[in-house]
PDBQT receptor file of N, H, CA, C and O in Angstrom, charges set to zero:
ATOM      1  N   UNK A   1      45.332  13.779  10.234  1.00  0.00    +0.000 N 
ATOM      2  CA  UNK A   1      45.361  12.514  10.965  1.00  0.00    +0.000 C 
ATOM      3  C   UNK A   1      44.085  11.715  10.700  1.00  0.00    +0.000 C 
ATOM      4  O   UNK A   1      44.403  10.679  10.114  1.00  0.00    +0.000 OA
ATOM      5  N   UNK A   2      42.980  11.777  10.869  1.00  0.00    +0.000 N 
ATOM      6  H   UNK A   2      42.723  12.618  11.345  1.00  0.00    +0.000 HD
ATOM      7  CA  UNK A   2      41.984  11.561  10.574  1.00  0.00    +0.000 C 
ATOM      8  C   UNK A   2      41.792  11.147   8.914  1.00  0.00    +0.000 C 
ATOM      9  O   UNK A   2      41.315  10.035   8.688  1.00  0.00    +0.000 OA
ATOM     10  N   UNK A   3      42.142  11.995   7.795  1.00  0.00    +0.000 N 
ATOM     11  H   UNK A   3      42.530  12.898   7.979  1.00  0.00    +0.000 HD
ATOM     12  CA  UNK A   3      42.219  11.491   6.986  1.00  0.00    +0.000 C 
ATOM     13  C   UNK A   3      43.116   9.882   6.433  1.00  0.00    +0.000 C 
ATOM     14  O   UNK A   3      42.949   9.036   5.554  1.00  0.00    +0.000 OA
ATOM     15  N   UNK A   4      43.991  10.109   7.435  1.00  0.00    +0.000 N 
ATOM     16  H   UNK A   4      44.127  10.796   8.149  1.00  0.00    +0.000 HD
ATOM     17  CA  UNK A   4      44.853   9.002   7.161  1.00  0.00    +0.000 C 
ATOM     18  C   UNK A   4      44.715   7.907   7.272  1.00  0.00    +0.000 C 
ATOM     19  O   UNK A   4      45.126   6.942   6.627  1.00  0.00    +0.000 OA
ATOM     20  N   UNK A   5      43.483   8.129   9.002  1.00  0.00    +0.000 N 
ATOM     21  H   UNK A   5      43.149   8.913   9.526  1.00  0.00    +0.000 HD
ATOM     22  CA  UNK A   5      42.877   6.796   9.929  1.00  0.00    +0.000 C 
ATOM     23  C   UNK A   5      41.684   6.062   8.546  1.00  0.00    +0.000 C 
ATOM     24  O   UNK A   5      41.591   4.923   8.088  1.00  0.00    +0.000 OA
ATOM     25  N   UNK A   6      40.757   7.659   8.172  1.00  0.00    +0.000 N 
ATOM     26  H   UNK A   6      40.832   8.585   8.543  1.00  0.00    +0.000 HD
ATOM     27  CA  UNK A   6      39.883   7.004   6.928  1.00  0.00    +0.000 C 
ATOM     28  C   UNK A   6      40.364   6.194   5.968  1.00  0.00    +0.000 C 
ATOM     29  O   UNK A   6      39.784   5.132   5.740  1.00  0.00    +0.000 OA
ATOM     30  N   UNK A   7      41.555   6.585   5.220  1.00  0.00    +0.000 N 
ATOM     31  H   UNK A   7      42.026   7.447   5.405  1.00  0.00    +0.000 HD
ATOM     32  CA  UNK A   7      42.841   5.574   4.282  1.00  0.00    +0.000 C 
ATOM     33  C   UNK A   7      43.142   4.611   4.397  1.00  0.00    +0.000 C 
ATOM     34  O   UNK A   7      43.399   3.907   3.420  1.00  0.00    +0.000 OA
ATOM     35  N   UNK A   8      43.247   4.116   5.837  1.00  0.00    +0.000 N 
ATOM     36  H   UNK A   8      43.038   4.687   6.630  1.00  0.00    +0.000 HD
ATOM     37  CA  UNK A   8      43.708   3.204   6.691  1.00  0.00    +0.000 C 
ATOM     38  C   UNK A   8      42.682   2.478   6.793  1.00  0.00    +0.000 C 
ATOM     39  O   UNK A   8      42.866   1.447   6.145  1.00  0.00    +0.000 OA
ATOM     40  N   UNK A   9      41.519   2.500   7.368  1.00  0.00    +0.000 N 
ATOM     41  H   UNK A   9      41.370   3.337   7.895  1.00  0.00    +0.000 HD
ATOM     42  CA  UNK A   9      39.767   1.689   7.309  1.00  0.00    +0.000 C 
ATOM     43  C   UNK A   9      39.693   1.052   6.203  1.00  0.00    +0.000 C 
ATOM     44  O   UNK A   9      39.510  -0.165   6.155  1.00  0.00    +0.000 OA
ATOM     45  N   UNK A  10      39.884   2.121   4.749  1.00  0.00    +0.000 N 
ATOM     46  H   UNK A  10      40.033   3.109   4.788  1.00  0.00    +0.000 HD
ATOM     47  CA  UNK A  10      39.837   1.720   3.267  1.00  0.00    +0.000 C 
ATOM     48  C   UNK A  10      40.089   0.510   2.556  1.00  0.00    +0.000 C 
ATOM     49  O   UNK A  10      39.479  -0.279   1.833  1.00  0.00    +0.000 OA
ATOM     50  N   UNK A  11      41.580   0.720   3.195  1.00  0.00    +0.000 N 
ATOM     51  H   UNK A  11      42.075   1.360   3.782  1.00  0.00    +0.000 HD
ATOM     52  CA  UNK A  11      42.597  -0.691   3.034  1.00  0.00    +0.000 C 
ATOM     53  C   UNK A  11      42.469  -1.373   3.577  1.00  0.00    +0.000 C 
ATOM     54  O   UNK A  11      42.439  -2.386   2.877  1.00  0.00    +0.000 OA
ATOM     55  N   UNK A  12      42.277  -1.720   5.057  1.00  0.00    +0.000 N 
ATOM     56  H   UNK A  12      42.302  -0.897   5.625  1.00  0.00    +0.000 HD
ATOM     57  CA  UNK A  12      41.684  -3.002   5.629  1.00  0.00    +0.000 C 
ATOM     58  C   UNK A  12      40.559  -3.070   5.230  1.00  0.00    +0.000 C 
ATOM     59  O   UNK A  12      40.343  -4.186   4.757  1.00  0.00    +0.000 OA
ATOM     60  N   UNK A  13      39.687  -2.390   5.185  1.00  0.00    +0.000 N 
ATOM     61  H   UNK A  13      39.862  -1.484   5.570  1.00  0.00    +0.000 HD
ATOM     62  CA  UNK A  13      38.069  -3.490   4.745  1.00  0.00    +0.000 C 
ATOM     63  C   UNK A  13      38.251  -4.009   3.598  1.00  0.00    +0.000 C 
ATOM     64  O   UNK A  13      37.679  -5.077   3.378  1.00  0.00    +0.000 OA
ATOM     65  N   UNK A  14      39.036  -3.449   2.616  1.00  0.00    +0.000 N 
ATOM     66  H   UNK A  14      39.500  -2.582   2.795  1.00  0.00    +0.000 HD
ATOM     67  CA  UNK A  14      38.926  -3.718   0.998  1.00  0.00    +0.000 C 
ATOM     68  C   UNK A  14      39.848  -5.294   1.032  1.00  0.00    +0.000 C 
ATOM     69  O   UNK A  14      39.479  -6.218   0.307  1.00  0.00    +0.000 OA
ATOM     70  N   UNK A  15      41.387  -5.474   2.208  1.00  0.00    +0.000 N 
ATOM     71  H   UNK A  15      41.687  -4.723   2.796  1.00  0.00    +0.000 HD
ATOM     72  CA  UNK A  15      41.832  -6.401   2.338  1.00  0.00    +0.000 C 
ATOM     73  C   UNK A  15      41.054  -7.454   2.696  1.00  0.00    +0.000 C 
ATOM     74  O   UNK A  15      41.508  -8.574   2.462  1.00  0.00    +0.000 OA
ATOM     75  N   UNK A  16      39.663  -7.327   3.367  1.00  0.00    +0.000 N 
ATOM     76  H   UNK A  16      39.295  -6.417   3.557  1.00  0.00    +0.000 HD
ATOM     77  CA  UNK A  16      39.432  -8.149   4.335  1.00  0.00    +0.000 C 
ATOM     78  C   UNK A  16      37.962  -8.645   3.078  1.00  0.00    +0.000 C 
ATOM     79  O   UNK A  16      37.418  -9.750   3.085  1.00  0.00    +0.000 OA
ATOM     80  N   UNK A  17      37.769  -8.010   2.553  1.00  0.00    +0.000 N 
ATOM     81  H   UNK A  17      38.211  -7.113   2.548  1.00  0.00    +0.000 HD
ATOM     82  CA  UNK A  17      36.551  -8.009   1.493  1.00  0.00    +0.000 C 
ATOM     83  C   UNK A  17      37.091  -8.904   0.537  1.00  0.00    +0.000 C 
ATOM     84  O   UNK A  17      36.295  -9.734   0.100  1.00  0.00    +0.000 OA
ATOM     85  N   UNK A  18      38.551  -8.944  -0.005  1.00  0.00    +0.000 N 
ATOM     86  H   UNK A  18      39.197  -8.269   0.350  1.00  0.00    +0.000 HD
ATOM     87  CA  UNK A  18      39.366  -9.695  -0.978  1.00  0.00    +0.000 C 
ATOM     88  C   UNK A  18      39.521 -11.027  -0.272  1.00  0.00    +0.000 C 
ATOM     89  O   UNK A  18      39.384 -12.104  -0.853  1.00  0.00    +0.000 OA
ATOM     90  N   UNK A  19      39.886 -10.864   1.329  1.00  0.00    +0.000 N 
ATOM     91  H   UNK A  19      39.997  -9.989   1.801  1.00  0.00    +0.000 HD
ATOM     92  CA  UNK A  19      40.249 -12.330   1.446  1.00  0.00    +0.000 C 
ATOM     93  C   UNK A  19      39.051 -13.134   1.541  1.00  0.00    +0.000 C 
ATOM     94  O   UNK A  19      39.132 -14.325   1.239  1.00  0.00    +0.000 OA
ATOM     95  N   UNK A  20      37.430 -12.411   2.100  1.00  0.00    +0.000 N 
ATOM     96  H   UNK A  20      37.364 -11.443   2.346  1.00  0.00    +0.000 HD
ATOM     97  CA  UNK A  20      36.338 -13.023   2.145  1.00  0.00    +0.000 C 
ATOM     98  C   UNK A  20      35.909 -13.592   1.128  1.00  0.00    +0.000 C 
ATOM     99  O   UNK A  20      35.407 -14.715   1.175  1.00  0.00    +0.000 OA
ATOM    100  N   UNK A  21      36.039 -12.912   0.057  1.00  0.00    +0.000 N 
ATOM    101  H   UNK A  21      36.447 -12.000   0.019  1.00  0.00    +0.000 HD
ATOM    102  CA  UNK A  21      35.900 -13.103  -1.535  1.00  0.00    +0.000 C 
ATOM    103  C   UNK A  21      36.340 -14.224  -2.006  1.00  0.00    +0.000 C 
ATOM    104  O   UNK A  21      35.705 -15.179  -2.453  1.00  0.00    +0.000 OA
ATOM    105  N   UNK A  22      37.608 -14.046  -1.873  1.00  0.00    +0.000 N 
ATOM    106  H   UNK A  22      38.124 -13.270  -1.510  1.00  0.00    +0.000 HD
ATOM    107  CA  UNK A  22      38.344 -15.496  -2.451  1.00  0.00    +0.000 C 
ATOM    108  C   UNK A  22      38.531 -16.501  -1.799  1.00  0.00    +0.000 C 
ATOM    109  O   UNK A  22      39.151 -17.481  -2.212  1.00  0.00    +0.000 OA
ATOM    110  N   UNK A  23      38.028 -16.392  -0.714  1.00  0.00    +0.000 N 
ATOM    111  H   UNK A  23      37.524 -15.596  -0.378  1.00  0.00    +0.000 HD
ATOM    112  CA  UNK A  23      37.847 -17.607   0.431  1.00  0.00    +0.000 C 
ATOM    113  C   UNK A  23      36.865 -18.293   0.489  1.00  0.00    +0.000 C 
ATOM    114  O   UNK A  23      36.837 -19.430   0.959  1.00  0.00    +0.000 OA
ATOM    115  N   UNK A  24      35.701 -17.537  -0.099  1.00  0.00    +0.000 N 
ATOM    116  H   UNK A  24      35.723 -16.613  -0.480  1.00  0.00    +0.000 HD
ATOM    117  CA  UNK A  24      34.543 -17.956  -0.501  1.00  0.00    +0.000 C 
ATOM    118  C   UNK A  24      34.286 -18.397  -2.385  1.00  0.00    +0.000 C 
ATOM    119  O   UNK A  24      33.433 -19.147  -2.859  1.00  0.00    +0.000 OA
ATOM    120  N   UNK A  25      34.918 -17.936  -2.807  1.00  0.00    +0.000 N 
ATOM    121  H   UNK A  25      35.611 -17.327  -2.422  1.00  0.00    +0.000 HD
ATOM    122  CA  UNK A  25      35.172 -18.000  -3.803  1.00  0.00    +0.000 C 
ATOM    123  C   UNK A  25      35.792 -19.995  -4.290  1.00  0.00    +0.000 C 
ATOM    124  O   UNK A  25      35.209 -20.746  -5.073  1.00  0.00    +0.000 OA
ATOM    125  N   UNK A  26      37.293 -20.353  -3.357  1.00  0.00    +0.000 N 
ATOM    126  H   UNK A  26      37.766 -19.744  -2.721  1.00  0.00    +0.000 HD
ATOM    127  CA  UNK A  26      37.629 -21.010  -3.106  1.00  0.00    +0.000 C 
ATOM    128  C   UNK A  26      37.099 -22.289  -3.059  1.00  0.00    +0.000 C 
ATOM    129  O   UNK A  26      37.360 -23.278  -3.743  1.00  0.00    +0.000 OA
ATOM    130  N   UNK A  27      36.000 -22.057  -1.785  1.00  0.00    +0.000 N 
ATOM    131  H   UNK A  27      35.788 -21.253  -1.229  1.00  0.00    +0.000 HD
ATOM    132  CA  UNK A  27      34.471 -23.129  -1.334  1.00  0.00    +0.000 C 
ATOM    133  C   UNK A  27      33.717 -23.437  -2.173  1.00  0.00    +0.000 C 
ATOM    134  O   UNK A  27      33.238 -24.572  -2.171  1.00  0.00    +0.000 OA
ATOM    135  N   UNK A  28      33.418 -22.588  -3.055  1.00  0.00    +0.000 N 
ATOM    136  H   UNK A  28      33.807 -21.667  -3.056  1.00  0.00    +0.000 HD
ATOM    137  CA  UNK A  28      32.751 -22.755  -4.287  1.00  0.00    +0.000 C 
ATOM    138  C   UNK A  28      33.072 -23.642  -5.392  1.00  0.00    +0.000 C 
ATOM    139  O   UNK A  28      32.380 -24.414  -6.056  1.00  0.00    +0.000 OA
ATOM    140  N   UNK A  29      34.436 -23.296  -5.419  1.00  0.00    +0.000 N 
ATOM    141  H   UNK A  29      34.998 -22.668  -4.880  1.00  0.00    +0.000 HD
ATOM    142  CA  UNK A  29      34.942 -23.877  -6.767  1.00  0.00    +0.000 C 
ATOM    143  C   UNK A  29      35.634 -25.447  -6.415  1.00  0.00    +0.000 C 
ATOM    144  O   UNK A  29      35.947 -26.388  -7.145  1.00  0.00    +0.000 OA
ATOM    145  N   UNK A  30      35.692 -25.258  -5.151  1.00  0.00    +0.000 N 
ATOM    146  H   UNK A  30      35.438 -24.493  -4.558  1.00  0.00    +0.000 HD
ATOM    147  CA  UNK A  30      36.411 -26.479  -4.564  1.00  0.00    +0.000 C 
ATOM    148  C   UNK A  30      35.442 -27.284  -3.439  1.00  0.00    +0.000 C 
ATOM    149  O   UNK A  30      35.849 -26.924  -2.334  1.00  0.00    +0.000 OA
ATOM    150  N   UNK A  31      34.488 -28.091  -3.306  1.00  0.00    +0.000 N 
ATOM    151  H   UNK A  31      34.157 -28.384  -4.203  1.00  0.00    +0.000 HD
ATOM    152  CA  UNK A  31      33.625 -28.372  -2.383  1.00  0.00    +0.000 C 
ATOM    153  C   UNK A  31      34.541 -29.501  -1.857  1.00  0.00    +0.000 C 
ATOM    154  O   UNK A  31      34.193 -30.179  -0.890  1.00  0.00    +0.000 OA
TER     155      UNK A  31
């Protein structure tokens, strides 16, 4: 269970790292 919850953390931060990324990314390229 625990391993799964860690799996689970993985994928949301990494989702949340992609949308920061390209959201910022976005701002950049688009002022």
């Amino acid at each position: 269970m625990s391993r799964f919850l860690d799996l689970l953390w993985v994928i949301v931060g990494l989702i949340v790292w992609v949308a920061i990324y390209s959201a910022a990314h976005d701002h950049i390229t688009k002022p």
